[in-house]
N, C-alpha and C positions, 0 to 999 in steps of 0.2 A: 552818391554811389561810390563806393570802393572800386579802386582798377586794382586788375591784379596784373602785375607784369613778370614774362620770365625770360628769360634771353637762352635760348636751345640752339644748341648743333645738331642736327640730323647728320650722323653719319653711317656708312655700313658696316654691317654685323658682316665678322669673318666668323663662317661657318665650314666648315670641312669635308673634304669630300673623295671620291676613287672616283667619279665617272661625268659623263656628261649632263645629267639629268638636272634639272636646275628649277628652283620653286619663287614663283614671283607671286607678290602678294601685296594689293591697292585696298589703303585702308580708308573710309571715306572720310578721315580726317589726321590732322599730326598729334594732337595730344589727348586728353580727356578728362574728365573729373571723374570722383566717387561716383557712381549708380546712372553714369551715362553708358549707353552700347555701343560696343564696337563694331563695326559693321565692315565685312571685308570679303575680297575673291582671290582667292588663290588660284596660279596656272602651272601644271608641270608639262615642262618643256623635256623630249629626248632629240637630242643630235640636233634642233632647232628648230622641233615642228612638238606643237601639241601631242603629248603621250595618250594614247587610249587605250595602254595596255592596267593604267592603275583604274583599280573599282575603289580602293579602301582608302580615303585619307587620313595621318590624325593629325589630334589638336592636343598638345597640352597648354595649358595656362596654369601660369605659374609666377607666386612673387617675388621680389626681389631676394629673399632668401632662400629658395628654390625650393622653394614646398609648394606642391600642386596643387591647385584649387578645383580645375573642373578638366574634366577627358571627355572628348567627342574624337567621333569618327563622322566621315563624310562621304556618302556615295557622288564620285567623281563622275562626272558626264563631259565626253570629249576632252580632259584633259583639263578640265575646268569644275570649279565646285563656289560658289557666294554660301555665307551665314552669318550668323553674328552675337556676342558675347557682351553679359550686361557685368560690368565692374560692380560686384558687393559695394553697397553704399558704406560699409563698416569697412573699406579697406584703406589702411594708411602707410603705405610705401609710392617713393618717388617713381616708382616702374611697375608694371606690368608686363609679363614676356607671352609669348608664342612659341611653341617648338611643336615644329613641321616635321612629319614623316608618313614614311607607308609601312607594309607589313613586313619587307627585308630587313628592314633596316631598325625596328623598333625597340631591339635591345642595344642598338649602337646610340647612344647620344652623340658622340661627337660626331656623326652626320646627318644629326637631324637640322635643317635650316631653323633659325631660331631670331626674334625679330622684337627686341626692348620698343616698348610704347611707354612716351611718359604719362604722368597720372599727376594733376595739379590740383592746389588746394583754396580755400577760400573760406575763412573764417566766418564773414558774412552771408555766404551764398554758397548751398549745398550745389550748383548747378553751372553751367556754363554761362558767369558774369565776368566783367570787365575784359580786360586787354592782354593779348600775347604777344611780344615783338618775337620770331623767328627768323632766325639767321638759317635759311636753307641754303642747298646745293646750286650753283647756277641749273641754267639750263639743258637737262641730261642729254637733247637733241644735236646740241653744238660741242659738246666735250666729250661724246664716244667716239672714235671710229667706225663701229660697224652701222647698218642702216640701220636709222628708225625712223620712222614713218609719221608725221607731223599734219593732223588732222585740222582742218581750219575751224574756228570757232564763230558764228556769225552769230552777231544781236541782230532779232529781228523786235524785241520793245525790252528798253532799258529803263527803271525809274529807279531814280535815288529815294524816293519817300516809303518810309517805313510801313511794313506790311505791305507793301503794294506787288502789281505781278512783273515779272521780267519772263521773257521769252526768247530763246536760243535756240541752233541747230547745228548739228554737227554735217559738214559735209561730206558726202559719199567716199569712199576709197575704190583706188581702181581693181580690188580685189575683196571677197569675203571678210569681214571681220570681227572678233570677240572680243568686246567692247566694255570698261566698267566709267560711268559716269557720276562725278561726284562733281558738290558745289558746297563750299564751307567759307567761315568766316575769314575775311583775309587776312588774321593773325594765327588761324588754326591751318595753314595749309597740308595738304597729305604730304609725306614722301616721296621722293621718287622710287622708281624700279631702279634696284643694283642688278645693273647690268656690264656685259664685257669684263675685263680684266680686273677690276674695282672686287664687282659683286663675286663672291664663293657662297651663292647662296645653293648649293648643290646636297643632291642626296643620291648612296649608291644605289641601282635598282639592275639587276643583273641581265643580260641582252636576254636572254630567253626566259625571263621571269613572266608567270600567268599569274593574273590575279584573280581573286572569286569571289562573290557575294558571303557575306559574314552572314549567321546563321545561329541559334538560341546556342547555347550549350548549357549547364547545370549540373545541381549535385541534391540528393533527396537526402534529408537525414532526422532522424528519429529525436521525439523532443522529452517524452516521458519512459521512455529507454534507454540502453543501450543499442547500438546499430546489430550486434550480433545476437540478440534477443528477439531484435525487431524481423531480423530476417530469420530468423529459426520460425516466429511466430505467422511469417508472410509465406514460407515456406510450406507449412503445412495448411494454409489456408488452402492454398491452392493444387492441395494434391488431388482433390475429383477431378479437378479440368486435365490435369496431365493425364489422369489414369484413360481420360477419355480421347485424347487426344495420341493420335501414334508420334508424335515427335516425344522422343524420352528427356528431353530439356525442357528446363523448367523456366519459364519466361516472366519476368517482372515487368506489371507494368502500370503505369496511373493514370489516370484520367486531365487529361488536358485542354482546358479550351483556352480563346484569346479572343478579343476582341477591341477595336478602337473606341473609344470613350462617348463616340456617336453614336455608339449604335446599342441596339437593346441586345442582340441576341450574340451567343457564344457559338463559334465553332469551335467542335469537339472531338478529339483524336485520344486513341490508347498509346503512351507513350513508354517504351521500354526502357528502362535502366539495368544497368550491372550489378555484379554481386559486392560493389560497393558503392552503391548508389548514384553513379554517374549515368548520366544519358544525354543525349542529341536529339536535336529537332529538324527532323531535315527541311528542308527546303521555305523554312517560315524568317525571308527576309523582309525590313518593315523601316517605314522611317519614321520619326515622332516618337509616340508613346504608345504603347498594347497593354491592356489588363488582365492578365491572366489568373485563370481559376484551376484549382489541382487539385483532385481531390482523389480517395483510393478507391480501386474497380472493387474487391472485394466485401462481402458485407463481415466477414469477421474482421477486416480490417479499419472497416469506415469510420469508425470510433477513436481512432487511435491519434495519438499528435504528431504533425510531423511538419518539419521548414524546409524548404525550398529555397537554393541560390541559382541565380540565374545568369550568365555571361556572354551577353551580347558579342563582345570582342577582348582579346585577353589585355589586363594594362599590365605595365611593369612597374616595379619599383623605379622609382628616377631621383636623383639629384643632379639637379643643373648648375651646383655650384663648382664643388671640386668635390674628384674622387673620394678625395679624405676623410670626407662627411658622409656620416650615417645617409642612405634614402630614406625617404619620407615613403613609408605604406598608405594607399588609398586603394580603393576597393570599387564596383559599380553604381553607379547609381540605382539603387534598389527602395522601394520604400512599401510599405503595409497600405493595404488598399480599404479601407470604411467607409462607404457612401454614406453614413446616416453620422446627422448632425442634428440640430438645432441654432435659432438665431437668438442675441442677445437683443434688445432695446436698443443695441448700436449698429444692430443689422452684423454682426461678426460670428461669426461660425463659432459653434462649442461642438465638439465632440462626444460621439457617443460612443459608450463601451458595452461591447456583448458578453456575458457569462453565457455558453455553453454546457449544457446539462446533457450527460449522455443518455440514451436511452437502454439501457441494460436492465438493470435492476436496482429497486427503490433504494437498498443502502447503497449503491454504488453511486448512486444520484447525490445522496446526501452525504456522502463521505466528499463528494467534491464540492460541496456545497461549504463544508466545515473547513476547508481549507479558506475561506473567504471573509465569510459572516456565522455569526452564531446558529448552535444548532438547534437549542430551544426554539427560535424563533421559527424556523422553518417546520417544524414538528405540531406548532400550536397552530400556524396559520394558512388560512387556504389562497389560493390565485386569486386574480380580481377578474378579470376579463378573460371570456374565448373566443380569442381572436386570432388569426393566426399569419397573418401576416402587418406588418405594419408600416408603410411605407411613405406616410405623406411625412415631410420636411418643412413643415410651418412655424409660423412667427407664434412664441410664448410669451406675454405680457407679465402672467403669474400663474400663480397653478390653477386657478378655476380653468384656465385657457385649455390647460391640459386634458381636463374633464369631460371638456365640450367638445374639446377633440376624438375621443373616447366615444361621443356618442353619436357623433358624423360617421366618425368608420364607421362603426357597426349597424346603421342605419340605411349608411349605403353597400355594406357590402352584406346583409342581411344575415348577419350577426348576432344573435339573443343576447343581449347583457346578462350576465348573473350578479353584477354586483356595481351598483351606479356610484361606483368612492372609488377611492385608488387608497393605495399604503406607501408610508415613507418609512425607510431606514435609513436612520442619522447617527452615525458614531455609535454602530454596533446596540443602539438602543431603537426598539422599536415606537413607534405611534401611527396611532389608527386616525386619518382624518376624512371625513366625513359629512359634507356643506350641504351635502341635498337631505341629508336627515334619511335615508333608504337604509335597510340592514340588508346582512349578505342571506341571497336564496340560494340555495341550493348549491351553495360551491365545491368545485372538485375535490378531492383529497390531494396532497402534493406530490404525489406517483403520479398523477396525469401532468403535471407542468413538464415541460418541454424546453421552455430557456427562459430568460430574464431578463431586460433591457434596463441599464441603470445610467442613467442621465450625469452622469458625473458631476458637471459644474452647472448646474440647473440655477441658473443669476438672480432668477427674480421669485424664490420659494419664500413669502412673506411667514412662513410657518417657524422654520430653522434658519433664516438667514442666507437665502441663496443655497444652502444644501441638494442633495440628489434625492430626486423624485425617483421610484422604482413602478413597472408595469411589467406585470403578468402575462405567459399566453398560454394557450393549452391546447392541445391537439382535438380537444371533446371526444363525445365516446365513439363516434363514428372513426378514428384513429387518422383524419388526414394529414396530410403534410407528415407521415410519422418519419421520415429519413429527415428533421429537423435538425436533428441533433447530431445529422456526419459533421466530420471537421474539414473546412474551406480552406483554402491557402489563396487568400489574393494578394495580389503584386505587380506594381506598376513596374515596368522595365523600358527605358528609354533604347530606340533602333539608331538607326542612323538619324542626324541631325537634320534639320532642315531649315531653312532659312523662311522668315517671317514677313511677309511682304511691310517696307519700308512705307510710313506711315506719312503723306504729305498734307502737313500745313494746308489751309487755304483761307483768304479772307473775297468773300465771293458779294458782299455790300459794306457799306459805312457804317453798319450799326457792327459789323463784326471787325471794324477799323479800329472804332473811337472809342466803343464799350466792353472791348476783348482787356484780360491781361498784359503785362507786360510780356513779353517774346524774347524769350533770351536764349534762342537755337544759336546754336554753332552748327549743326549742320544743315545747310535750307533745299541737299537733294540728296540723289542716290537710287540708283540704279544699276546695276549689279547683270544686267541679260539684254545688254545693247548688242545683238546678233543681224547684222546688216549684208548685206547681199552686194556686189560690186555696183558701185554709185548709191548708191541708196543713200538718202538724206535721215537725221536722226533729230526727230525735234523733241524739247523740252521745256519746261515751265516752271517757277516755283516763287515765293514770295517773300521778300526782304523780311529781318529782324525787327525790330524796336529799336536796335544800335544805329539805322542806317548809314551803315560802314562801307565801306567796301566788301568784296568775298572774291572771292579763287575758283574755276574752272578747272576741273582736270577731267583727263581722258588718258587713260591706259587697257591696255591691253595686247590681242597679237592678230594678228593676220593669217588667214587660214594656211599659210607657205611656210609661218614662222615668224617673221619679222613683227617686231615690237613697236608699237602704237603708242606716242606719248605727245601729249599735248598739254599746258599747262598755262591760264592766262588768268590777269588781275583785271577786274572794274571795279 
């Protein structure tokens, strides 16, 4: 085994500041590798007691060349907020930073608190192996002046042998307190808190500043238009409703729903925009992720293209190196929403792509058709199946697989097949295949087809080589499903951040002892919502590495008065 050795200073980050407000932040370790997580709590302290006036925290992360990798915000509770941030396994600088702020102060960088983490390497091991010697800070308890509160750490079962359990507690404090407990390897120890006259880890926040729940914001904008077309066109759509309506303003508005990725069903609201397509969503604050669907209220308009941005919370351009230097633009995390896939033989997601076919009228069908693929082809040949929804997500072996897929649906959802084959188009060249030997009865003309599902990278088409397999649907003559062909706008939009419950190891018999992996944790706890009551005992538990080394005990945090809690012990 390779050691890896680095010899580090931890020292404090001078950060800038006008006022008293001051940002402390326990990481639950000192260094880290590529694609390991950081795991941390942040406290904003005013005048020396926990702040409960901040709701918004942010985060940038950012690399040593000060271009931003990832923005979160944080909804703050009691002046306190835990989460945690997983380093790009592709990243290769000596640091990784943090820069801390709220909503005052977020065009100021020089008062954002800002906190270098180094990031170490290891030719042999993408992961947390061999050894760190760290030259830390003594101990922060005996070298401030002001008080800090020194919690006692008791072993109640100690073992040196590898995987095995240890058990600790922390003893009560004579007063409430907000606790973060962490246990890592005794070469990776955390930080201390910069505190007293050392630390300027401060940020302004103005005595009578209110803070508020962050809230969607957005912009609607026209895809196969011009926006002044788009609204000339939206405009006269909707002049019955005004005529009918006595307010002589003319109201824009879209159809809005959202929902969490649990759940089946949208809720759904008319959502007004301006006369240049800005709007707000009132009152819809969220943490995680929401799905959102947008589509137009109108029917002369439901056809039409249009994209949607969406702005949880506003970011700035930043440079965190020097003025001098251009900032680095980044934008929200926003991403296109597809539920429909397929598996490869390796169990790995392939994506599917939808063509949209409007429903208007047959040239206007095929004029967008001829934008894609050929137009003979669509002219000679009919759909294959009326089906009209299609939504199972199964394993394809080869294309017969797809076939028999084909006659499950429509078996179970009592379906008539017209046509027991399917059609592939490869490279703009058509072929007809056809294994069960059936010809087509009775198929649609291509005015009734409705959309197109085209498999893109279809792996295992013994026919063309992996090529894309295409499936037909049709609305049939009864006309259902006929609003098929509105155009959908889905889009994932991340809310406030939230923190991921910390994942604890356990070796619970001898077969998970002696026939487990190697363990090469660096971090073997973490706990992040140690909220204790005056005397109240705090116990915990967790199980040695594969190194058995020694590891590190910390305990930080504050007390519900103000006073700063730090504890810090080797076994």
């Amino acid at each position: 085994m390779r050691f890896l050795y680095f010899f580090l200073l931890f020292f404090n980050i001078d950060c800038f500041a006008q006022d008293s407000v001051q940002v402390y932040l326990h990481l639950d370790r000192g260094a880290y590798f590529p694609g390991d997580t950081i795991r941390y709590k942040a406290y904003l302290l005013k005048d020396g007691v926990l702040d409960q006036r901040i709701k918004n925290l942010y985060m940038d992360w950012f690399g040593a060349d000060g271009q931003v990798i990832e923005n979160s915000v944080h909804l703050m509770e009691y002046g306190m907020v835990s989460g945690q941030y997983a380093i790009p396994t592709s990243y290769k600088q000596l640091w990784i930073n943090t820069s801390i702020f709220t909503n005052v102060n977020n065009k100021e960088d020089e008062s954002h608190y800002i906190k270098n983490i180094p990031v170490l390497y290891d030719n042999t091991r993408p992961d947390s192996v061999g050894a760190l010697q760290v030259e830390h800070t003594k101990n922060i308890a005996n070298e401030l002046t002001i008080s800090v509160v020194k919690p006692k750490i008791i072993t109640d079962k100690r073992n040196i042998a590898e995987k095995r359990l240890n058990q600790f507690r922390i003893e009560g404090l004579d007063e409430p307190a907000f606790l973060t407990v962490s246990v890592s390897d005794v070469y990776f120890p955390p930080t201390e808190f910069e505190l007293g006259n050392k630390g300027k880890s401060k940020v302004y926040i103005p005595t009578d500043f209110q803070d508020s729940l962050l809230t969607i914001n957005g912009k609607l904008s026209s895809v196969n238009m011009d926006w002044g077309k788009f609204m000339e066109k939206y405009e006269k759509a909707i002049q019955k409703s005004i005529k009918k309506s006595k307010s002589p303003f003319i109201t824009y508005n879209f159809s809005f729903g959202y929902k969490p990725f649990a759940d089946s069903k949208y809720i759904y609201s008319a959502i007004p925009f301006d006369r240049d397509g800005f709007f707000h969503i009132k009152g819809l604050s969220f943490t995680d992720t929401l799905e959102f669907r947008a589509t137009h209220v109108y029917e002369k308009m439901k056809y039409d293209r249009f994209d949607i941005e969406y702005n949880f919370f506003p970011f700035q351009k930043r440079n965190y190196i020097r003025k001098s230097m251009p900032s680095y633009p980044y934008t929200n995390k926003e991403w296109l929403y597809d539920p429909l896939y397929v598996l490869d033989t390796n169990r790995r997601r392939v994506g599917l792509r939808e063509i949209v076919i409007s429903r208007q009228k047959k040239d206007g069908r095929l004029k967008e058709l001829d934008e894609k693929y050929p137009k003979d082809w669509f002219k000679n040949n009919k759909s294959i199946l009326d089906i009209d929804a299609f939504k199972e997500q199964e394993y394809f072996s080869d294309i017969n697989d797809l076939g028999t897929l084909i006659r499950k649906v429509a078996t179970r959802e009592g379906i008539k097949l017209r046509y027991h084959g399917y059609y592939e188009l490869l490279n703009n060249k058509h072929a007809e295949i056809s294994p069960y030997g059936f010809r087509p009865i009775e198929t649609p003309p291509i005015n009734e087809v409705i959309y197109i599902k085209v498999y893109d990278k279809y792996p295992y088409n013994p026919i063309r080589n992996g090529q894309g397999a295409f499936m037909f649907y049709t609305t049939g003559i009864d006309r259902r499903n006929v609003n098929i062909g509105r155009k959908v706008k889905y889009t994932k939009v991340g809310g406030y951040k939230v923190e991921i419950p910390y994942w604890k190891k356990e070796y619970k018999s001898n077969d998970d002892i002696y026939l487990s992996s190697y363990d090469d944790r660096i971090s073997l706890f973490w706990d992040s919502n140690v909220n204790l009551n005056a005397n109240q005992n705090y116990y915990f538990e967790f199980y040695n590495n594969s190194r058995q080394g020694d590891y590190i005990i910390t305990v930080q945090g504050f007390t519900l008065s103000g006073k700063p809690v730090f504890a810090q012990e080797m076994f």
